[in-house]
N, C-alpha and C positions, 0 to 999 in steps of 0.2 A: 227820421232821426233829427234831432235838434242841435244845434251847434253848442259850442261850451255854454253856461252858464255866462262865464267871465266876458260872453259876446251882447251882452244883453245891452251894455252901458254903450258900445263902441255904434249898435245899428241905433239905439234911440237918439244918441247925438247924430248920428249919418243920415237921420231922416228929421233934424231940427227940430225935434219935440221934446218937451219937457214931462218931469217926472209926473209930475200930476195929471198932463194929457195920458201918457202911457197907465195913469192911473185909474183915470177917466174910462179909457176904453177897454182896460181889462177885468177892471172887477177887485184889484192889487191895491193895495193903497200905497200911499207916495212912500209912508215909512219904510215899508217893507220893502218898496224898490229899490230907496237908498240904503238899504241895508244889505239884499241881496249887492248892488251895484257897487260896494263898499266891501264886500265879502266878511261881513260880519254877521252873517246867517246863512244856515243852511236852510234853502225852500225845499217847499214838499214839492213831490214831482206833477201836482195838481195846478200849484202854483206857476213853475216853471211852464207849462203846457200854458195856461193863460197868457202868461207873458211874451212867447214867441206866435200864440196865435194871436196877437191883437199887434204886436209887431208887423208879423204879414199882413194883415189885414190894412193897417195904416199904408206898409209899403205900396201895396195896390191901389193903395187909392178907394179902397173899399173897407174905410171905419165904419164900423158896424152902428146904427143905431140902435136895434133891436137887442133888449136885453134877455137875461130867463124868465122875468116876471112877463113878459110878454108874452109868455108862449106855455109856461107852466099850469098844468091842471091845478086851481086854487083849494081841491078838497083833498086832501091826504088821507086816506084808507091805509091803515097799518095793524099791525097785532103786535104784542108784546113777547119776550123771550119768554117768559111765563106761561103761554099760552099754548094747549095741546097744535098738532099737525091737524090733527080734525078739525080743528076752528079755524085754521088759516084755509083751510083745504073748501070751510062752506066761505066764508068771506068773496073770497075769488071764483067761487060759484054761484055767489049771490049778488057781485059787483060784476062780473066777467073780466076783471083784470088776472094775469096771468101772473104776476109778479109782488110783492109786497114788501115795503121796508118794516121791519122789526126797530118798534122804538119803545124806549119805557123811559118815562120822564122828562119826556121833550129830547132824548137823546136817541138816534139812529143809533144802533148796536149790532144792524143785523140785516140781512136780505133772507125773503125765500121766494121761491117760484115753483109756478106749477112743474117746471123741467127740469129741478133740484130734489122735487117729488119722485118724478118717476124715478129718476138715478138711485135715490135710495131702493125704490121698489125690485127693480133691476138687479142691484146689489145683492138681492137678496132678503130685506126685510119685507115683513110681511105687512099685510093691509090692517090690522087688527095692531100690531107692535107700533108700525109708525103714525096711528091716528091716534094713541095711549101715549103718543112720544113728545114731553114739551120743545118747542121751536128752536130753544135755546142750544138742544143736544144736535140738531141739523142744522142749523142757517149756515150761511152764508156769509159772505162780507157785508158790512153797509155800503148802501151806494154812496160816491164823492155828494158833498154838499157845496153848495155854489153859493153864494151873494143872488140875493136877487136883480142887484143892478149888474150880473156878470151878463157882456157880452157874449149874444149866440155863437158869437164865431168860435168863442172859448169853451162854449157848452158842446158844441160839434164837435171839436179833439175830443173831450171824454168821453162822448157816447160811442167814440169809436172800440174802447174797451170796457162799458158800461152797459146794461140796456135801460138804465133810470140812472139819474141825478133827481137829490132833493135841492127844494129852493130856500133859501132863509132871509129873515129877512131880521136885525138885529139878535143871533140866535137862536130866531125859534124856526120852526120846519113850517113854509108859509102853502109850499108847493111841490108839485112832483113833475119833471118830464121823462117823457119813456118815448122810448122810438117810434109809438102811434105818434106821440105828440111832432115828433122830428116830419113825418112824411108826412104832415099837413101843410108843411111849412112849404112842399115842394110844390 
């Protein structure tokens, strides 16, 4: 659990860094810090997660160098919402990844996974209904998108309830990390 919000301003002056360093190391940009720090916007709880992980991270003494372009798989295998459960189902049989973001237009809209498959199967759909079935009527959530200059330390809190994060990098979707990509790091 993370302290207020409203604690954000009080630890980055207690540790004598300035917005831009806090900006530096999390991925956040200055404006948004003085915005947040100024309470004149509401963060997304992605955001906030970055900012108290690069917070600690500084407190320690351990500013992360390592960003997500660092560690992100550079090809992104995706399917479209459009696209039947059959197709994502050979995709992942023909890649051996077990998970996929659903993007259509450069836009992440969606996850499915092999273990979002079975559950349907589970449920009760049949093998013949959900491979006729477009991805769009199953997916998922999209996984969070990061900055590719976001620090690892910031990408670790979300994998903690993610098993991908996409990378971007002005935008566009440059990269993917998934928890293979996490336990190479160890």
């Amino acid at each position: 659990k993370f302290p207020p919000v409203s604690d954000i301003k009080r630890i980055r002056k207690s540790l004598d860094i300035t917005q831009t360093e806090l900006s530096r190391e999390s991925g956040v940009s200055q404006s948004t810090i003085a915005k947040i720090e100024g309470g004149r916007t509401s963060a997304s709880y992605e955001t906030i997660v970055r900012l108290f992980e690069a917070l600690d991270a500084l407190k320690s003494g351990n500013g992360s160098t390592m960003k997500a372009a660092d560690v992100a798989s550079g090809d992104v295998v995706s399917v479209q919402s459009t696209d039947l459960v059959h197709e994502a189902s050979e995709v992942m049989r023909r890649t051996g990844y077990s998970q996929l973001p659903v993007i259509d237009a450069g836009i992440p809209v969606g996850s499915i996974s092999e273990r979002g498959i079975f559950e349907l199967l589970r449920e009760g759909l049949t093998m013949d209904e959900l491979s006729r079935t477009p991805i769009s009527k199953v997916m998922r959530e999209p996984y969070p998108v990061v900055s590719d200059s976001t620090p690892m330390s910031a990408v670790t809190g979300l994998m903690a309830g993610y098993n991908a994060v996409l990378v971007s990098r002005k935008g566009t979707i440059v990269g993917m990390i998934t928890n293979a990509d996490m336990l190479k790091l160890v």
